[in-house]
C-alpha positions as CSV (number, residue, x, y, z in Angstrom):
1,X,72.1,122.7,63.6
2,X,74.8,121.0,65.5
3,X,78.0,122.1,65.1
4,X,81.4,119.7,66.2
5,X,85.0,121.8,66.6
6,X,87.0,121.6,63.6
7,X,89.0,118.3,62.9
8,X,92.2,118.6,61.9
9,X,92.6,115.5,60.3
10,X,91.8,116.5,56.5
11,X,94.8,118.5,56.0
12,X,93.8,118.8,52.3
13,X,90.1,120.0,51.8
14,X,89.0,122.4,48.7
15,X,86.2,125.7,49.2
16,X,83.8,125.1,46.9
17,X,81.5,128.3,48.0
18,X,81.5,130.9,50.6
19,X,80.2,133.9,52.2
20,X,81.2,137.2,52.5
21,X,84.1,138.0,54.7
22,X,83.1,141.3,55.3
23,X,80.2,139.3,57.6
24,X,81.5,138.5,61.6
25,X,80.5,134.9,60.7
26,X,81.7,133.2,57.6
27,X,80.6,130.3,55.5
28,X,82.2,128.0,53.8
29,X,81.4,124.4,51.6
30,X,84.0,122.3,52.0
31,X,85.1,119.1,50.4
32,X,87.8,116.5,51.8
33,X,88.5,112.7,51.1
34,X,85.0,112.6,49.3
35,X,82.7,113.9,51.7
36,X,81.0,118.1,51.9
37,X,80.7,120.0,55.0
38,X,79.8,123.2,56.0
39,X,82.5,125.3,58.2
40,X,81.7,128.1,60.2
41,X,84.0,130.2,61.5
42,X,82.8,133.4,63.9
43,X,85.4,136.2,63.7
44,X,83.6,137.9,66.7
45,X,85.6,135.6,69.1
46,X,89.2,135.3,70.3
47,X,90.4,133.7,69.4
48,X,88.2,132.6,66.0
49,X,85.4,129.9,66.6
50,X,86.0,127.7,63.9
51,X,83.3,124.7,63.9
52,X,82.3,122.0,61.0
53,X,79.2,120.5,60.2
54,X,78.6,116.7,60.2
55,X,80.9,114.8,56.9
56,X,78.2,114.3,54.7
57,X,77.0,113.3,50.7
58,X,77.5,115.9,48.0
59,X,73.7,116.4,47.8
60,X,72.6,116.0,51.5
61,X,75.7,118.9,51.9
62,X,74.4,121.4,49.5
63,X,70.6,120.7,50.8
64,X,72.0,121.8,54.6
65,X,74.3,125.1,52.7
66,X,71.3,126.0,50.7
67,X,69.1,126.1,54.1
68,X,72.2,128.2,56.0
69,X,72.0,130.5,53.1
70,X,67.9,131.2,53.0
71,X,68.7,131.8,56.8
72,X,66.4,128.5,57.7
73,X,69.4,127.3,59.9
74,X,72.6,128.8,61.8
């Protein structure tokens, strides 16, 4: 899995599921301007790693989250 520095230019997005916080790393499904991603932030770090996933259609998006959550992919 590749993971790209988080872009700042969707102010507005909406969580549509997450992990745990009580993890070091946390997962999030995002959704902004019509396209899901999966952000990943790693509170292990300082400061926080915060890192996105490729923009990417509703179904392709949930296929990649339900692999991150069977562990398949980091």
């Amino acid at each position: 899995m590749d993971w790209s520095p988080c872009r700042t230019n969707s102010p507005r997005f909406r969580v549509r599921a997450h992990t745990c916080d009580c993890s070091p790393v946390v997962y999030e499904l995002c959704v902004a301007n019509g396209l899901t991603y999966v952000r990943r932030s790693d509170w292990s770090t300082y400061p926080t790693s915060v890192m996105e996933s490729e923009r990417l259609i509703d179904h392709r998006a949930q296929e990649l989250w339900s692999q991150i959550m069977r562990g398949e992919t980091r």
